[in-house]
C-alpha positions as CSV (number, residue, x, y, z in Angstrom):
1,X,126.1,-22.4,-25.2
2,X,127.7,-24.1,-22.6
3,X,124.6,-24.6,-20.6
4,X,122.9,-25.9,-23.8
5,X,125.9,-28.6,-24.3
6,X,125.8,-29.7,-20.8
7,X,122.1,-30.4,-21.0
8,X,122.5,-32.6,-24.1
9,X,125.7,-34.0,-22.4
10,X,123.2,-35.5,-19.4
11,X,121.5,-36.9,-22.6
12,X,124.1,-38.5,-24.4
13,X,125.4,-40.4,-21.4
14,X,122.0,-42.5,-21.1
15,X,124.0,-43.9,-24.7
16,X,126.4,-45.2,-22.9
17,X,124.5,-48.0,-20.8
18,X,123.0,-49.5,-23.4
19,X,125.6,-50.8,-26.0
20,X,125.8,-52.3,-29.3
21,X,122.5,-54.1,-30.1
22,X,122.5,-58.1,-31.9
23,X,120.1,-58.8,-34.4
24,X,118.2,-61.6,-33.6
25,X,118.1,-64.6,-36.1
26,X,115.0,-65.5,-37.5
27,X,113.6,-69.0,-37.2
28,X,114.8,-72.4,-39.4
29,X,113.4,-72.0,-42.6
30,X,112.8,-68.7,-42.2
31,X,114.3,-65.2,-44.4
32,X,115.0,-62.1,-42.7
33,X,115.9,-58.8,-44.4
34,X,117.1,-56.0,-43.4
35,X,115.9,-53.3,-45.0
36,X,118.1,-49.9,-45.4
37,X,116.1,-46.8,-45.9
38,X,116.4,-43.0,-46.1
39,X,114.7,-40.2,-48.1
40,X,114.8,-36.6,-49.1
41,X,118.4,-36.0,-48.9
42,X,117.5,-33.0,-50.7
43,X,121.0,-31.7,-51.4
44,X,121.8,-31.3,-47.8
45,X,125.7,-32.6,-48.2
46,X,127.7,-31.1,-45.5
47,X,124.9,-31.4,-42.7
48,X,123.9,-28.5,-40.4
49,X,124.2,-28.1,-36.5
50,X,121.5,-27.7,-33.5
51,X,123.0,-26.1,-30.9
52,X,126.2,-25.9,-32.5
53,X,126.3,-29.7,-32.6
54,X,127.3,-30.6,-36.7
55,X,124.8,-33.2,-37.9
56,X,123.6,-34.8,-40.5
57,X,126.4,-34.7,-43.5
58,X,126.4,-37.4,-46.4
59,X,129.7,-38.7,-45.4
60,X,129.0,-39.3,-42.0
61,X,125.7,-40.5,-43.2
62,X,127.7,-43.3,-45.5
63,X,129.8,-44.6,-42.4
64,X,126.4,-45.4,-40.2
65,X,125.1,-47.3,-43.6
66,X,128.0,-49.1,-43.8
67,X,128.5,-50.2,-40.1
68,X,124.5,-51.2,-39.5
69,X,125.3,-53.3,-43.5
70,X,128.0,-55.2,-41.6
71,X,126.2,-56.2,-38.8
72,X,122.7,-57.3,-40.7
73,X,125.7,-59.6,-42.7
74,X,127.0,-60.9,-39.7
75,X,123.6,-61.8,-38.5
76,X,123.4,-63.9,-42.0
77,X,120.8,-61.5,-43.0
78,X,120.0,-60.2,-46.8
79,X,120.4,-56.8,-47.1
80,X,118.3,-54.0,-49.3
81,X,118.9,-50.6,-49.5
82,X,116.0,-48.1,-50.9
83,X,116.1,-44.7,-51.7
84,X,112.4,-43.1,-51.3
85,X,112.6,-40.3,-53.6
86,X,113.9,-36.5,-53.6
87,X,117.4,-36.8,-54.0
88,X,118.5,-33.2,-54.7
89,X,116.8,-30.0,-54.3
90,X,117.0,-26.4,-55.6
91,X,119.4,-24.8,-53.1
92,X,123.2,-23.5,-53.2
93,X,124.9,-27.4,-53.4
94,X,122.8,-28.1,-57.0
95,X,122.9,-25.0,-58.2
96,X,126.7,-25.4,-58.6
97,X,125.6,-28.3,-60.7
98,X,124.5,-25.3,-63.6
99,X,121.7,-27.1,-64.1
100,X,119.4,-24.1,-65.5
101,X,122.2,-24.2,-68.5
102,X,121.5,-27.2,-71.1
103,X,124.9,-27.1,-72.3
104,X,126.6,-27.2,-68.7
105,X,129.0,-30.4,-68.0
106,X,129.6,-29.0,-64.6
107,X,129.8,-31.5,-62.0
108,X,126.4,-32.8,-59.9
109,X,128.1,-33.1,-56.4
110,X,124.7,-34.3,-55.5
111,X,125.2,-37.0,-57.8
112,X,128.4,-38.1,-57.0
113,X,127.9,-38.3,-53.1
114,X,125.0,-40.7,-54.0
115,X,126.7,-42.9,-56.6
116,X,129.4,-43.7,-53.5
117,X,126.7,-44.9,-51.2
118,X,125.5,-48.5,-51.2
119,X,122.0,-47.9,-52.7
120,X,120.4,-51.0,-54.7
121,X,117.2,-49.2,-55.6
122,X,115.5,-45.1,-56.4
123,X,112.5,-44.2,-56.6
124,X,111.6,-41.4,-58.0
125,X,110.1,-38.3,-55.6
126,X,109.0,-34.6,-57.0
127,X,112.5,-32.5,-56.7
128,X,113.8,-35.0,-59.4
129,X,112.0,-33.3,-61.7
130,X,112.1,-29.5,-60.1
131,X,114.8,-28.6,-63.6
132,X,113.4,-30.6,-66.1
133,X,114.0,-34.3,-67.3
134,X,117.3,-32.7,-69.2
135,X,118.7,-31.9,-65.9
136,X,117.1,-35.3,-64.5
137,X,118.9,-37.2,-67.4
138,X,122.6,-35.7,-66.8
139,X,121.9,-36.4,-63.0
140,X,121.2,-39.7,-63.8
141,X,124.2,-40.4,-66.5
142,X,126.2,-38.7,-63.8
143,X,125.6,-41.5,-60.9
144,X,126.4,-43.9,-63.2
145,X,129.0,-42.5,-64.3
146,X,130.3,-42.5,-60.8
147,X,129.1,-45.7,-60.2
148,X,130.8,-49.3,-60.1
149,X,127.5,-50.9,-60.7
150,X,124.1,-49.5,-62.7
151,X,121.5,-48.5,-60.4
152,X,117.8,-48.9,-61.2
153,X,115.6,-45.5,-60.8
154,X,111.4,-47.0,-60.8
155,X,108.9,-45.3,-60.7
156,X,105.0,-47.4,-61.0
157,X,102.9,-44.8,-62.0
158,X,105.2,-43.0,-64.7
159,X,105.3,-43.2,-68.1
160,X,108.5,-42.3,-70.1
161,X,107.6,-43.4,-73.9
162,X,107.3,-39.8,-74.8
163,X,109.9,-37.8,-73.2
164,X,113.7,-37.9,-75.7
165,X,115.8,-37.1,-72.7
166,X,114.8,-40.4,-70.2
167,X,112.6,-42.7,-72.5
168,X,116.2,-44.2,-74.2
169,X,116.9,-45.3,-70.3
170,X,113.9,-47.0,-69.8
171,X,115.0,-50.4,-69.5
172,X,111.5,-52.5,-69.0
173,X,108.6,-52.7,-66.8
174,X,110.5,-55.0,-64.6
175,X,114.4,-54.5,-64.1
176,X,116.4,-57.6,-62.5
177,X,119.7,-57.3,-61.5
178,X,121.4,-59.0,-64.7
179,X,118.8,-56.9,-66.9
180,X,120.2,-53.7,-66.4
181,X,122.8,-52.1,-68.7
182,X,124.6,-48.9,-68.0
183,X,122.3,-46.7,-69.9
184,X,118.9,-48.7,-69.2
185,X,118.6,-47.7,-65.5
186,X,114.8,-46.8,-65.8
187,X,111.9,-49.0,-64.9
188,X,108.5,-49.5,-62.9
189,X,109.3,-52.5,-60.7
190,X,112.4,-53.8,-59.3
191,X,114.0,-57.3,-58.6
192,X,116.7,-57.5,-56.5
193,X,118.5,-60.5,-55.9
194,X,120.7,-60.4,-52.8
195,X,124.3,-60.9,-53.6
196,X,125.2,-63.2,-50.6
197,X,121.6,-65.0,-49.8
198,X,120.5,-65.0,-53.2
199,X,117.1,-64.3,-52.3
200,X,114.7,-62.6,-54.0
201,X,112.4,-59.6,-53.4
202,X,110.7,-57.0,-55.2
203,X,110.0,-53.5,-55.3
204,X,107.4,-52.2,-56.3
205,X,107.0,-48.0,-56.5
206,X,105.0,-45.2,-56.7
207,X,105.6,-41.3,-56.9
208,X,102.6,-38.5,-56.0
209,X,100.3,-37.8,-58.9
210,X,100.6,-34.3,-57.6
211,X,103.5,-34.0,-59.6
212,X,102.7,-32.2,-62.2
213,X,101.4,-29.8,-60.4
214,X,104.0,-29.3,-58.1
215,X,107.3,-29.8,-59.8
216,X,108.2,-29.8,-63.8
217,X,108.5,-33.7,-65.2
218,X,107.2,-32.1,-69.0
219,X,106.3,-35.0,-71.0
220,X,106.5,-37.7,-68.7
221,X,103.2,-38.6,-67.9
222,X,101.7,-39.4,-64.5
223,X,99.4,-42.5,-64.9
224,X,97.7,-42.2,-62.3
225,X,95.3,-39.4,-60.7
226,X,94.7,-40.5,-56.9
227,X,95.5,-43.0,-54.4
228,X,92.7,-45.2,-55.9
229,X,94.1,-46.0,-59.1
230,X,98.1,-46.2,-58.2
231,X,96.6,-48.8,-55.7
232,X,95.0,-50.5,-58.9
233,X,98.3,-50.1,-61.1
234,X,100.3,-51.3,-58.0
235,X,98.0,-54.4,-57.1
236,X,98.7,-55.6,-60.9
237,X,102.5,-55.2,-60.7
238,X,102.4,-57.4,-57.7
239,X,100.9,-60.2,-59.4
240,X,103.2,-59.8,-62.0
241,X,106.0,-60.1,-59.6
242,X,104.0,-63.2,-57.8
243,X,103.8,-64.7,-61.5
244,X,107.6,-64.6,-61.1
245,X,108.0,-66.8,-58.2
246,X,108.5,-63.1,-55.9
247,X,106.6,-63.4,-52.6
248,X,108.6,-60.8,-50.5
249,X,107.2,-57.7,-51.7
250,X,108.6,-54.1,-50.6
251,X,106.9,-51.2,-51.3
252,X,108.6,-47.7,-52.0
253,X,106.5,-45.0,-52.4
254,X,107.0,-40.5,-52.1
255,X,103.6,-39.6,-52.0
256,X,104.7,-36.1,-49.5
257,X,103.1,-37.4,-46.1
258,X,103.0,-40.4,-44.3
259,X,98.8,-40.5,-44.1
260,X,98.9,-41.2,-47.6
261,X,101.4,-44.1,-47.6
262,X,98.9,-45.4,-45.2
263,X,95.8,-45.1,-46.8
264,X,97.4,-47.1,-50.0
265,X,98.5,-49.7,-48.2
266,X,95.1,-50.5,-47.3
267,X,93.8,-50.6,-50.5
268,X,96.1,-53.5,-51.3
269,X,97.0,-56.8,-50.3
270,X,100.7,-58.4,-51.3
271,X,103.0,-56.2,-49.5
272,X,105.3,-57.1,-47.1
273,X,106.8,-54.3,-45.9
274,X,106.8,-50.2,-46.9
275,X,108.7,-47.1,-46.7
276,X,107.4,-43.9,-47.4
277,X,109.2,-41.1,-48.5
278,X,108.4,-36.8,-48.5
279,X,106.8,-36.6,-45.8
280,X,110.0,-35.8,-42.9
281,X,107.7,-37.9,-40.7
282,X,109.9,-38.7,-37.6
283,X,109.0,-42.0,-36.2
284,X,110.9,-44.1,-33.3
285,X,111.3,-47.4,-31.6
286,X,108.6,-47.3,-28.4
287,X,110.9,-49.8,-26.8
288,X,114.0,-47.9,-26.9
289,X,115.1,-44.8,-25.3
290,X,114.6,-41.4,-27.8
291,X,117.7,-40.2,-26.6
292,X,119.7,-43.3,-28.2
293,X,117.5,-42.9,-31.4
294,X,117.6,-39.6,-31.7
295,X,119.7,-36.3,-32.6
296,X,120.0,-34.2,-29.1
297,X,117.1,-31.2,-29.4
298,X,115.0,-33.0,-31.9
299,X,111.4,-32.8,-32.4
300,X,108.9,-35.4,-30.6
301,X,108.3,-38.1,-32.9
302,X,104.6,-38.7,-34.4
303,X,104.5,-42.4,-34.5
304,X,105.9,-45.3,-33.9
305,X,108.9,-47.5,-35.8
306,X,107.5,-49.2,-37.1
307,X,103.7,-48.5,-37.8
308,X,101.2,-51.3,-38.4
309,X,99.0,-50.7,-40.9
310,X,96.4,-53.6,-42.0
311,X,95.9,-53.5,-45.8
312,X,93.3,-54.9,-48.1
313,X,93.4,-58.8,-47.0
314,X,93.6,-58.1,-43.1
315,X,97.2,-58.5,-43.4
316,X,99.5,-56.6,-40.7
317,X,102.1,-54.6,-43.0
318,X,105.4,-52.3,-41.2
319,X,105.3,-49.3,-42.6
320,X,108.5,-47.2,-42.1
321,X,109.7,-43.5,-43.1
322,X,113.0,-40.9,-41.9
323,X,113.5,-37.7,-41.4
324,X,115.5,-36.0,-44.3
325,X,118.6,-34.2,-44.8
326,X,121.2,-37.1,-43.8
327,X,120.1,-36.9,-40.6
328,X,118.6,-40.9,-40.0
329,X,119.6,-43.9,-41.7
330,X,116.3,-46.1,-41.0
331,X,116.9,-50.0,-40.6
332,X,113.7,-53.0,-40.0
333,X,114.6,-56.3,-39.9
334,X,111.7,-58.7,-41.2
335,X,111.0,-62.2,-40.9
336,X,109.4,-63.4,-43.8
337,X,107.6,-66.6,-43.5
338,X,108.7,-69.9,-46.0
339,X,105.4,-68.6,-48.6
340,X,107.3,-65.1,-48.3
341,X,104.5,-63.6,-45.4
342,X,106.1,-61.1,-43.1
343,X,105.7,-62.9,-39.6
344,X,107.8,-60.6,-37.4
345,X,110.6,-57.7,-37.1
346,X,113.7,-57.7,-34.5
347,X,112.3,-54.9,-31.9
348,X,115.7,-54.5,-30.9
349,X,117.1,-52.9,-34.1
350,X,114.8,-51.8,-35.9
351,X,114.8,-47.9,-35.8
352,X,116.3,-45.1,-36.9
353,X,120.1,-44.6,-36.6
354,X,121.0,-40.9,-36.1
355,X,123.9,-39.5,-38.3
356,X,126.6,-37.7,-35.9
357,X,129.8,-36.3,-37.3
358,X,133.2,-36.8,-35.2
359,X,133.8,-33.1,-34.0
360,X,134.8,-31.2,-30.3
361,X,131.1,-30.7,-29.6
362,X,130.6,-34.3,-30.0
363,X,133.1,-35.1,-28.0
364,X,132.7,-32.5,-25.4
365,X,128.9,-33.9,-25.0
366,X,130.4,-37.6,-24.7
367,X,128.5,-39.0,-27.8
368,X,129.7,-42.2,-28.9
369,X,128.3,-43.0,-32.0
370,X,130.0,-40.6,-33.6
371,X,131.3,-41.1,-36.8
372,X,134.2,-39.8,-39.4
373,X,133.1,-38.8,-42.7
374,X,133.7,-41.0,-45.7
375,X,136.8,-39.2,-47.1
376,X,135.7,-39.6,-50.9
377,X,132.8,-38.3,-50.4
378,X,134.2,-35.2,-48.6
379,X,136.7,-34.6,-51.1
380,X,134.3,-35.3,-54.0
381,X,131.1,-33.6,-52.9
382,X,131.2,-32.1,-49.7
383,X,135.1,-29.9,-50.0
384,X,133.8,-28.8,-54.0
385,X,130.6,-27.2,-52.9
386,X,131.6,-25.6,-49.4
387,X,134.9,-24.2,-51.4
388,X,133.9,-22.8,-54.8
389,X,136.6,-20.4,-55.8
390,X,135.6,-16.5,-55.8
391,X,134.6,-15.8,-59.5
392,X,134.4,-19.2,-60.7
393,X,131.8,-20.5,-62.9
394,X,130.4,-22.1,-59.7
395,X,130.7,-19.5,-57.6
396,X,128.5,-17.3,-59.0
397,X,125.8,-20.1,-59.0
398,X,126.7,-21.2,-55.5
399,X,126.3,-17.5,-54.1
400,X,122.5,-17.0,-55.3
């Protein structure tokens, strides 16, 4: 063990020469965003370790969100964060949640850790649907329950109009900020207005038509069969958007592997930027050292932060992903043109931010990004699931 810690020790010093990183501000006339990502969370609250080294964990997670937020603000930057899909998965933490029992009020810790983060946008992955829209429903009236302000949950290739438990919280094709009441947090596309900049971009989504097929969404109907025609569904919303006066186009997709996410983005032309979710694809900055960007002992990355992928019109789009599990909050910072063209992204911070709890082994290795857990979340959704009394209700869930 201790040989193991001093070898990622000799790694975690290379941190130290490098320092905080600036954003660098776009040109006159110019918009940059800084884009806030992360995906498949997939119930994995209280983190795990590598070499005895805790990592990950959604309060920790929340504190890097937070601190990378402030500095895009300071940087006069607008500021969107997406969630790519797969929010909880079957395991011990949502199986406290009761959710095989239709009757069950217990809590969704899941639920709650997520409604305390500062998402502005969901999109809809598989494991959403892995208990039934019932389950899916109470998830969702949980969060925003929990939450200060409504959050939209899009998906562009579903269709609602026929299942009783979600279609009352479809809210519209298109959901704006002002649009969206508590219980109308469904929709297709999203428009988000930044609440400091006021400018506007939009969202446009898309979940795997292997769905059915892979998890349980009942009557919710995929509306779309292949790649082909979401690209054709897609390439309509975005000149609905465009119709709107919306030029800076974000695409959020879960279609379970980063290939795919490419291969859409080439059959269309509008978007301006794109995260991909399911697909625990680890990419990293090529002009920064992996052992700032990543957790000590992880795997070699497949590609770079982020990827260039030319779509439809010949157009260069960035195309970004993370790892699961809490593990990475991703952040690209885009310069959008005056006619809303992506023109450029900051190469210095753009990348993924690893996610390391405050602990002795952190501190014994000389990490310095370390972070303490959100204490809300902790004592909301983290304490609750780890400490499930012996024969409680939860217990005997938590224990399968």
């Amino acid at each position: 063990m201790k040989k193991r810690l001093s070898v990622l020790a000799t790694m975690a010093v290379a941190a130290l020469s490098i320092g905080a990183l600036t954003p660098a501000v776009a040109s006159p006339g110019h918009v940059t965003l800084s884009l806030f990502h992360n995906n498949d969370g997939e119930s994995a609250l209280y983190g795990q370790e590598i070499d005895g080294l805790p990592v990950g964990n959604a309060g920790a997670f929340v504190q890097v969100v937070r601190a990378q937020m402030r500095d895009a603000r300071a940087s006069g930057n607008s500021v969107l964060n997406v969630y790519a899909g797969d929010s909880f998965l079957p395991s011990k933490t949502i199986l406290c949640a009761e959710p095989g029992d239709p009757n069950s009020t217990a809590t969704i810790h899941d639920a709650v850790a997520q409604s305390l983060m500062p998402y502005d946008v969901y999109v809809f992955g598989n494991h959403e649907f892995d208990f039934g829209t019932k389950f899916l429903d109470r998830y969702i009236g949980q969060f925003a329950k929990s939450k200060t302000r409504p959050t939209p949950f899009i998906s562009g290739n579903m269709d609602f109009s026929k299942n009783a438990d979600l279609r009352d919280n479809f809210g519209g094709a298109i959901l704006e900020r002002g649009e969206i009441a508590t219980d109308k947090t469904i929709g297709r596309v999203y428009i988000h207005t930044d609440s400091i900049t006021k400018e506007r971009f939009g969202v446009v989504a898309a979940t795997t038509p292997l769905l059915p097929t892979i998890s349980s969404p009942g009557t919710v109907r995929l509306t779309t069969a292949d790649l082909e025609e979401t690209a054709k569904l897609l390439q309509f919303q975005i000149r609905e958007l465009e119709k709107r006066g919306v030029n800076k186009i974000v695409l959020v997709s879960h279609l379970q592997g980063f290939e795919n996410d490419k291969a859409l983005i080439e059959l269309l032309s509008g978007v301006d930027v794109a995260v991909a979710g399911g697909g625990d694809d680890l990419l990293t900055n090529p002009k920064i050292s992996n052992e700032i960007q990543l957790l000590p002992g992880e795997a070699e990355p497949v590609g770079d932060y982020p990827t260039l992928v030319t779509d439809k019109s010949g157009k260069v789009v960035p195309l970004v992903t993370s790892v699961g599990n809490y593990k990475y909050v991703g952040r690209i910072d885009i310069n959008f043109d005056a006619n809303g063209n992506y023109v450029s992204h900051n190469e210095e911070t753009s990348r993924p931010y690893r996610v390391i709890p405050k602990s002795a082994e952190a501190t014994a290795l000389g990490i310095t990004d370390a972070v303490t857990p959100d204490s809300r979340i902790v004592a909301q959704a983290i304490t609750p699931v780890e400490s499930c009394s012996a024969g409680s209700r939860e217990q005997r869930h938590c224990k399968l």
